[in-house]
C-alpha positions as CSV (number, residue, x, y, z in Angstrom):
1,X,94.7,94.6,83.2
2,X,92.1,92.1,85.1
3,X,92.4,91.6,88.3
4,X,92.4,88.4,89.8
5,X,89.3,87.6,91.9
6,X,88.5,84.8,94.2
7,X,86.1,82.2,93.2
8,X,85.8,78.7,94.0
9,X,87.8,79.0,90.3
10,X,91.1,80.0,92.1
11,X,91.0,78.0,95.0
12,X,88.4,75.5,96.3
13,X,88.2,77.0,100.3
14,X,87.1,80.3,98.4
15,X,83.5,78.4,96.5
16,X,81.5,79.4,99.6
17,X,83.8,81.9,101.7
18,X,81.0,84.5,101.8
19,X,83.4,86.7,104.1
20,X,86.3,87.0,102.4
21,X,84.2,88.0,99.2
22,X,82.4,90.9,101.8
23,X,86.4,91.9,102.0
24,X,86.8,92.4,98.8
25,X,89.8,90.1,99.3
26,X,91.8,89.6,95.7
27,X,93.8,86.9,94.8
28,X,97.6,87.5,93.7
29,X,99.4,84.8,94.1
30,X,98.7,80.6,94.6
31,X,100.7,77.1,95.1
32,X,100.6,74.6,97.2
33,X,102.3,75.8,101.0
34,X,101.7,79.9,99.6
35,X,99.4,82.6,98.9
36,X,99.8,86.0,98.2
37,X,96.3,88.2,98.3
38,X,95.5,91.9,98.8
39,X,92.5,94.0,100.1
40,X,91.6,97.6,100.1
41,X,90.9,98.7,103.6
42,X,87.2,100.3,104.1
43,X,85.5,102.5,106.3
44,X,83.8,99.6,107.7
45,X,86.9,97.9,108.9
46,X,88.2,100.8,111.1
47,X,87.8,100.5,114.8
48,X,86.7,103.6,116.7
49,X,89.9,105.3,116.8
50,X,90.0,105.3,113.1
51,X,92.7,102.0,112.4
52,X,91.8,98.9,111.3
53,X,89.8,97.0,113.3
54,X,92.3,93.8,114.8
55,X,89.4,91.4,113.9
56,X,89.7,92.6,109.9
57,X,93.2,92.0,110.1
58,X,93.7,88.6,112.1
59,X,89.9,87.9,109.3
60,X,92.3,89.1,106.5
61,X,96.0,86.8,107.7
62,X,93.3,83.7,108.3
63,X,92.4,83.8,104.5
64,X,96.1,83.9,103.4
65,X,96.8,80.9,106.2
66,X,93.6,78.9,104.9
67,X,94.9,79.1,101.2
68,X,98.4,77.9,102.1
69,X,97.1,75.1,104.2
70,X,95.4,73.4,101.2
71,X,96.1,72.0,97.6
72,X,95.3,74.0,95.0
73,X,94.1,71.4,92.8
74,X,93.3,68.4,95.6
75,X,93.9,64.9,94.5
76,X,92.5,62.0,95.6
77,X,93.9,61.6,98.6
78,X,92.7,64.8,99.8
79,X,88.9,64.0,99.2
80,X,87.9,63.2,102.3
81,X,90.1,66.1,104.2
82,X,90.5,69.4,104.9
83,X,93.2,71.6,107.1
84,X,92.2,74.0,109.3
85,X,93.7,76.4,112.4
86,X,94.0,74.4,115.0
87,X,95.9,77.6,116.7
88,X,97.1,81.4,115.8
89,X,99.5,83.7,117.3
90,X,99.2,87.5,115.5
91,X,101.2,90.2,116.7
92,X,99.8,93.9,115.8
93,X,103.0,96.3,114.7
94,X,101.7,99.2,113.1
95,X,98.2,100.8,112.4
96,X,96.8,100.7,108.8
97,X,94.1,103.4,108.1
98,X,90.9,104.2,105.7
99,X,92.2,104.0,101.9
100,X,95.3,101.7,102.4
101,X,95.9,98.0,100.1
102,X,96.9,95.4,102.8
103,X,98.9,92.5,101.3
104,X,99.5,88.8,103.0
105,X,102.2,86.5,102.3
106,X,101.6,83.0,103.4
107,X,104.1,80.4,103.1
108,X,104.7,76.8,104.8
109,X,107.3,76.8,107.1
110,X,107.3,72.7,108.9
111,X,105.1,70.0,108.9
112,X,104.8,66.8,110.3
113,X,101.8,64.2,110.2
114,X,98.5,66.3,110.2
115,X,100.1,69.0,111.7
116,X,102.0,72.4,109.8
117,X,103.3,75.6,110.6
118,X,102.6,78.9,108.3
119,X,103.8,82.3,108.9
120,X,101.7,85.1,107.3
121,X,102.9,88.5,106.4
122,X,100.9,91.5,106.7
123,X,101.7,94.5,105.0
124,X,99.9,98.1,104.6
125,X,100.9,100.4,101.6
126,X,98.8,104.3,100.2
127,X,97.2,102.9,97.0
128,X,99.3,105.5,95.0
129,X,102.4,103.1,95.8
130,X,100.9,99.8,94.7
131,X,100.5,98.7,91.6
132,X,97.7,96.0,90.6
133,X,97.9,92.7,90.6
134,X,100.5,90.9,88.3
135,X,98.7,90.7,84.6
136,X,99.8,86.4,84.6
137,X,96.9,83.8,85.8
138,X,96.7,83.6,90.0
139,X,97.9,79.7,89.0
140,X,100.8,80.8,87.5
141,X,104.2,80.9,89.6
142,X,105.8,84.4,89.4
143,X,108.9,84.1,87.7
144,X,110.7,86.3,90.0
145,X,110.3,86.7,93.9
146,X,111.7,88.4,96.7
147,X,112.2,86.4,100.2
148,X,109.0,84.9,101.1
149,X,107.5,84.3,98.0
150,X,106.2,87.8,97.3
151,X,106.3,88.6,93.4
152,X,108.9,91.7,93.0
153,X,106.2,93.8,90.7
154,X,103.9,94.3,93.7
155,X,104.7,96.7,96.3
156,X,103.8,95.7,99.9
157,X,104.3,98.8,102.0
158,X,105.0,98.6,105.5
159,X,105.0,95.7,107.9
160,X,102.0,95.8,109.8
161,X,101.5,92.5,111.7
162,X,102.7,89.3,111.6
163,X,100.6,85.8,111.9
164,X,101.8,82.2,112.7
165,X,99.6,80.1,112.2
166,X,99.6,76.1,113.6
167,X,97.2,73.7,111.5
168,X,95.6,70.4,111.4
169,X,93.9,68.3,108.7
170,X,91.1,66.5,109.9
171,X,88.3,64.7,108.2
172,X,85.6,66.6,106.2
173,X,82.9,65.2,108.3
């Protein structure tokens, strides 16, 4: 089975996304208005009670928002464009620990003008209960999902927080 990873391949806000390559951050899931992308958690992304840190996790939801805010393939009329946060909301539920897969679901939920709305799933599951990515390309649209876009032959574990996420595009420059 080969996984899925980013490159500016995949999507074009991953070319030079030096971070989310540190992350280890794998790509599951893309279209236009979703993403779907998982990450092993590491010792280095624990805080000093031993959970992850917040920062990895808002880092990790951010990636998922940035890669529903943009085309997949942009066109013409989004050369001289980009969309980014123009403001985030996350809400912490549940600790994740050393060892877990977290999972993020992004998906569009309004726009109007330059300005959208995307809610971002977070969920924490014990490697041993999640299999690997889905063997068809990240382009490809899984041919069956369960509510939020999630492909039903990955297993997302628990709910740990949840991101909404308010964006604008703006010019390149």
């Amino acid at each position: 089975m080969a996984e899925l990873t980013i490159s500016g391949d995949t999507h074009p806000v991953l070319k030079d996304d030096y971070a989310s390559e540190w992350m280890g951050i794998k790509v599951l899931a893309l279209d236009d208005g979703h993403a779907t992308i998982r990450m092993p958690l590491r010792q280095e992304m624990l805080n000093g009670f031993g959970m992850a840190h917040g920062g990895m996790i808002f880092a990790f939801g951010d990636t998922a928002f940035a890669l529903a805010c943009n085309p997949v393939k942009p066109g013409p009329a989004d050369a001289g464009s980009i969309t980014v946060a123009s403001g985030v909301d996350i809400n912490f539920i549940k600790p994740a620990f050393r060892g877990q897969i977290l999972t993020a679901v992004a998906n569009h939920r309004a726009s109007t003008g330059r300005s959208g709305l995307y809610d971002v799933q977070i969920y924490a599951a014990d490697p041993d209960a999640t299999p690997g990515p889905a063997e068809s390309p990240a382009s490809s649209t899984p041919t069956t999902t369960l509510p939020g876009g999630l492909p039903t032959d990955i297993a997302p574990g628990e709910l740990i927080a949840e991101f909404r996420g308010r964006s604008r595009t703006i010019s390149k420059k």
